[in-house]
Backbone as CSV, one residue per row, in Angstrom:
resi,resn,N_x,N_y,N_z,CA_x,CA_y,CA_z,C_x,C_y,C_z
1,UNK,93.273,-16.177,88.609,92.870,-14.906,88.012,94.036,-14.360,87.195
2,UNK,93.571,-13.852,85.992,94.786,-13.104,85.005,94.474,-12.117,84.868
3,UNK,95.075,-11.266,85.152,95.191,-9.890,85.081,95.639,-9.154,83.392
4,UNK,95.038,-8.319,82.857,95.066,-8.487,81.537,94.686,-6.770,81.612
5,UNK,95.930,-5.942,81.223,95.730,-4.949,81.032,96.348,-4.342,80.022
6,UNK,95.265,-3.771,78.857,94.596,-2.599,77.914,95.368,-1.495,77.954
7,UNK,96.450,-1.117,76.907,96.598,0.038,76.665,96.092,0.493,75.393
8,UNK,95.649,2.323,75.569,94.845,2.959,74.257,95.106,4.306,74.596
9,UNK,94.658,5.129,73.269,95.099,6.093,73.439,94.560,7.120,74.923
10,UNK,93.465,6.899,74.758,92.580,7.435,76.115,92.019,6.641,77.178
11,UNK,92.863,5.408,77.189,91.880,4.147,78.395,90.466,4.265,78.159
12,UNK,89.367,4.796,77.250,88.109,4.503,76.841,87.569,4.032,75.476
13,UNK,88.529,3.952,74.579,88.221,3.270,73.249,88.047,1.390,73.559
14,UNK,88.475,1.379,74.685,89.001,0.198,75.120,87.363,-0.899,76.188
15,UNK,86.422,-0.067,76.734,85.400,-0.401,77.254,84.810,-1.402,76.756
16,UNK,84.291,-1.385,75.446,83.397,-2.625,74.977,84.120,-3.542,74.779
17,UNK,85.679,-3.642,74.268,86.602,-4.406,74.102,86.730,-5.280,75.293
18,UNK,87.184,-4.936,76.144,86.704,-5.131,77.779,85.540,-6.202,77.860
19,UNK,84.597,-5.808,77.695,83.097,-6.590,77.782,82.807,-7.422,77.023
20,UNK,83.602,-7.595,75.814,83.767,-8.890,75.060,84.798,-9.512,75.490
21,UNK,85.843,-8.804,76.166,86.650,-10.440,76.817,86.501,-10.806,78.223
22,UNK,85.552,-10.044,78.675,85.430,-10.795,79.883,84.201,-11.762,79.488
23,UNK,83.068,-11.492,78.454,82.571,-12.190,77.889,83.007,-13.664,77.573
24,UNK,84.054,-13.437,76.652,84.567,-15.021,76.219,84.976,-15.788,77.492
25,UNK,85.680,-14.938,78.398,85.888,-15.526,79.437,85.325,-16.179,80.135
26,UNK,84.117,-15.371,80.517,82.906,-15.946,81.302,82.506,-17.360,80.604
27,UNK,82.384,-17.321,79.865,81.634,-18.858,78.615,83.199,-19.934,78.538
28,UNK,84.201,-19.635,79.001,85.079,-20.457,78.996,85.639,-21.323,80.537
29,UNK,84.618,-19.895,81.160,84.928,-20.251,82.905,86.532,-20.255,83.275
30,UNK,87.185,-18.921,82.748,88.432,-18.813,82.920,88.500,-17.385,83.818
31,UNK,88.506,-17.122,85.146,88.611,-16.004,85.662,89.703,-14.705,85.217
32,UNK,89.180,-14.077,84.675,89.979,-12.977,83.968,89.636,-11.233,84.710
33,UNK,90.561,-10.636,85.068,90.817,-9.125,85.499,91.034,-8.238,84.537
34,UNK,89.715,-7.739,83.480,90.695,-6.593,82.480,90.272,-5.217,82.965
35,UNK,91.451,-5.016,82.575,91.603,-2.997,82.628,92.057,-2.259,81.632
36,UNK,91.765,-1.248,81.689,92.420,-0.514,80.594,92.819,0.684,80.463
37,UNK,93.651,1.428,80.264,94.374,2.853,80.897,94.719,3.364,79.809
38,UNK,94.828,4.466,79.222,95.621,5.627,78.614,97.396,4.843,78.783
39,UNK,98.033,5.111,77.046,99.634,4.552,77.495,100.150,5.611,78.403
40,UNK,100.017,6.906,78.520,100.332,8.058,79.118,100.645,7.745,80.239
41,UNK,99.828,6.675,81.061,99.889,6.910,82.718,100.259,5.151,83.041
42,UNK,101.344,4.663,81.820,101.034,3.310,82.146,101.870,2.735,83.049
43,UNK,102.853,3.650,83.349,104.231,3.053,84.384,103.376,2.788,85.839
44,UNK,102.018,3.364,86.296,101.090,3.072,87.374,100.920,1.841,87.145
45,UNK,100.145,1.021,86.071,99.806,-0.050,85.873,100.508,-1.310,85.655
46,UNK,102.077,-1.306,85.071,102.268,-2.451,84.650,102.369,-3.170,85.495
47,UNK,102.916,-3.179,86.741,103.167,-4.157,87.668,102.410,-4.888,88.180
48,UNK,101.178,-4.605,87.994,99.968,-5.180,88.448,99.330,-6.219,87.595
49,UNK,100.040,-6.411,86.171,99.361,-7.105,84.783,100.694,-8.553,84.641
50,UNK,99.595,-9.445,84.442,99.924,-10.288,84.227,100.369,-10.780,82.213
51,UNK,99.639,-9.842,81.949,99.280,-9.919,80.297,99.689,-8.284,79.955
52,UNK,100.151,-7.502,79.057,99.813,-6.152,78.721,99.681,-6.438,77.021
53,UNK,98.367,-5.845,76.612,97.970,-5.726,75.496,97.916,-3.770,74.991
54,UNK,98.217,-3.864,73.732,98.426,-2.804,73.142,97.417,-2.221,72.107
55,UNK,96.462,-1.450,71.728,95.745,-0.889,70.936,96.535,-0.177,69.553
56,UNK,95.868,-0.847,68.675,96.926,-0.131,67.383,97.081,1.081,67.200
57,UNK,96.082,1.712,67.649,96.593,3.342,67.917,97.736,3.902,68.775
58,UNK,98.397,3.078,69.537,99.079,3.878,70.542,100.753,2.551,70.243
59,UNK,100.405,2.490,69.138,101.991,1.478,68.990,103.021,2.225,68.949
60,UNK,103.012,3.605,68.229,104.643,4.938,68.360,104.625,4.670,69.645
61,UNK,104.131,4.220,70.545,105.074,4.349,72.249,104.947,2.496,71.979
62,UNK,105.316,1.955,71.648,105.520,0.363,71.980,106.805,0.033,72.705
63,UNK,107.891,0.872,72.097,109.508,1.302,72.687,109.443,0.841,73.831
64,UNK,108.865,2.182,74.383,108.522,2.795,75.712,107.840,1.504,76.376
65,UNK,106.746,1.365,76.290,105.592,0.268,77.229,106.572,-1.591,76.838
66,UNK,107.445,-1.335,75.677,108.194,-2.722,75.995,109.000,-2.629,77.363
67,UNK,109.825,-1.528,77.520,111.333,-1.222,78.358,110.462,-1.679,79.660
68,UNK,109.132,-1.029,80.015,108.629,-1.194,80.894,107.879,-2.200,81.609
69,UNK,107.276,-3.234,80.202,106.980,-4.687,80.313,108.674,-5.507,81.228
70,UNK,109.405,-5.272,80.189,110.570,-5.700,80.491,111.062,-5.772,81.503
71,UNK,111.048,-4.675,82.502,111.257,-4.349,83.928,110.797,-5.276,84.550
72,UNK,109.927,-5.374,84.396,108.680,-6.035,85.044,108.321,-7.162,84.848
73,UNK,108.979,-7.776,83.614,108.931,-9.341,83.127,107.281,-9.625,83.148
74,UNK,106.949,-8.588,82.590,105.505,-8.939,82.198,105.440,-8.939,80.347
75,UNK,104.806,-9.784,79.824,104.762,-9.866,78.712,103.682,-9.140,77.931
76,UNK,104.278,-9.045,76.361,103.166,-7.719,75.608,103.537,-8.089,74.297
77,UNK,102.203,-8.137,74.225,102.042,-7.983,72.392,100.838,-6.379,72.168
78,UNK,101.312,-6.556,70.432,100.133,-5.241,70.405,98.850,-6.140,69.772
79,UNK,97.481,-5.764,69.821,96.461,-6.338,69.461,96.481,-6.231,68.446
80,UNK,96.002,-7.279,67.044,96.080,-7.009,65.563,94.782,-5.806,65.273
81,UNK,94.740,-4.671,64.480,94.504,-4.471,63.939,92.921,-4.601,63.686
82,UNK,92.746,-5.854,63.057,91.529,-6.673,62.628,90.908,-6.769,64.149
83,UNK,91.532,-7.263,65.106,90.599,-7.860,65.966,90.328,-6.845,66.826
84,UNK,91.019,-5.797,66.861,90.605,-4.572,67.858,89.297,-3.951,66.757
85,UNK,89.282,-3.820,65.722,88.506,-3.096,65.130,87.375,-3.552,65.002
86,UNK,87.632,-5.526,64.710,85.739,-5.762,65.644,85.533,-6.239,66.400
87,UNK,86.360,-5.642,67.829,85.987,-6.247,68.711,86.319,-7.317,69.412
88,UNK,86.864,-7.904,68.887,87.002,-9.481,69.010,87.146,-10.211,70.289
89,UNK,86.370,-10.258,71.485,87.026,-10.542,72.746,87.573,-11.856,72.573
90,UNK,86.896,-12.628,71.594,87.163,-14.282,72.139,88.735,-14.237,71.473
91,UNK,89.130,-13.550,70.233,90.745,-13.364,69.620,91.590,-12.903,70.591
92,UNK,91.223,-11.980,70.618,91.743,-10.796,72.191,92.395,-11.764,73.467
93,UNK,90.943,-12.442,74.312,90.997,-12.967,75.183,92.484,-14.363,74.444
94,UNK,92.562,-15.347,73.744,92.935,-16.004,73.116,94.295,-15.822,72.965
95,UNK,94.250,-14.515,72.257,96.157,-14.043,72.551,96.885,-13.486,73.706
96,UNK,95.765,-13.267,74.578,96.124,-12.815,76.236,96.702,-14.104,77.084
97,UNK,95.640,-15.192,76.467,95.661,-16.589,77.162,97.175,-16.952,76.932
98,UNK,97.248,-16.726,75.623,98.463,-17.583,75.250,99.687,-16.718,75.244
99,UNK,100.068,-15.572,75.453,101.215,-15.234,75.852,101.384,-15.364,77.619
100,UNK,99.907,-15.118,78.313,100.396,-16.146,79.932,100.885,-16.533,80.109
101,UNK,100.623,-17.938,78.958,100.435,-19.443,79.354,102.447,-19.675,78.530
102,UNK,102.742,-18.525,77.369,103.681,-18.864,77.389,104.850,-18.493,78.325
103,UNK,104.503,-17.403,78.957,105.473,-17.084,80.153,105.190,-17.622,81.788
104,UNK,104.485,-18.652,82.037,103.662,-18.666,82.978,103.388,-20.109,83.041
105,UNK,104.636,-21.089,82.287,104.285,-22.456,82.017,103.206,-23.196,83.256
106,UNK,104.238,-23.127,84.305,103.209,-23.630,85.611,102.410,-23.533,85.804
107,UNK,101.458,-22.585,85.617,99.977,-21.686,86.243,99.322,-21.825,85.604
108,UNK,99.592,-23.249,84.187,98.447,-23.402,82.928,97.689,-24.704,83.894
């Protein structure tokens, strides 16, 4: 299971986004955990994420949610742009996979 947690400005822009990557997931038969939280309250969440993904709206705190990836040696990219805007679970899911899989050699 990969744990794959969603930051946005309000943890709800983020729902259908959600449902398209657990979507791709499901059709790939790759067990996936997503969540998604407000960056506001994210020092609760990181420790628990195996993946942290970023919403292009909330990148002025990227600083911040890196220092805290960092702590935590959990890895983060921000989502492009394009693929948050349609959606994209199977892109989404895809760049979640592969920053795992790059910190996480063993567990591929």
């Amino acid at each position: 299971m990969i744990n794959i947690v969603l930051f946005c400005s309000t943890g709800l822009s983020t729902n259908l986004l959600i449902r398209k990557i657990e979507n791709a997931a499901e059709k790939k038969d790759i067990a996936v955990n997503v969540k998604s939280y407000p960056e506001s309250i994210m020092k609760k969440y990181i420790s628990d994420a195996d993946v942290v993904l970023v919403g292009p709206q909330v990148k002025h705190a990227l600083t911040e949610i890196k220092e805290e990836c960092d702590a935590h040696h959990v890895p983060l990219e921000v989502i492009p742009t394009r693929d948050y805007g349609l959606m994209d679970g199977e892109k989404v899911l895809a760049q979640a996979l592969r920053l795992f899989s790059l910190h996480n050699p063993e567990k591929e």
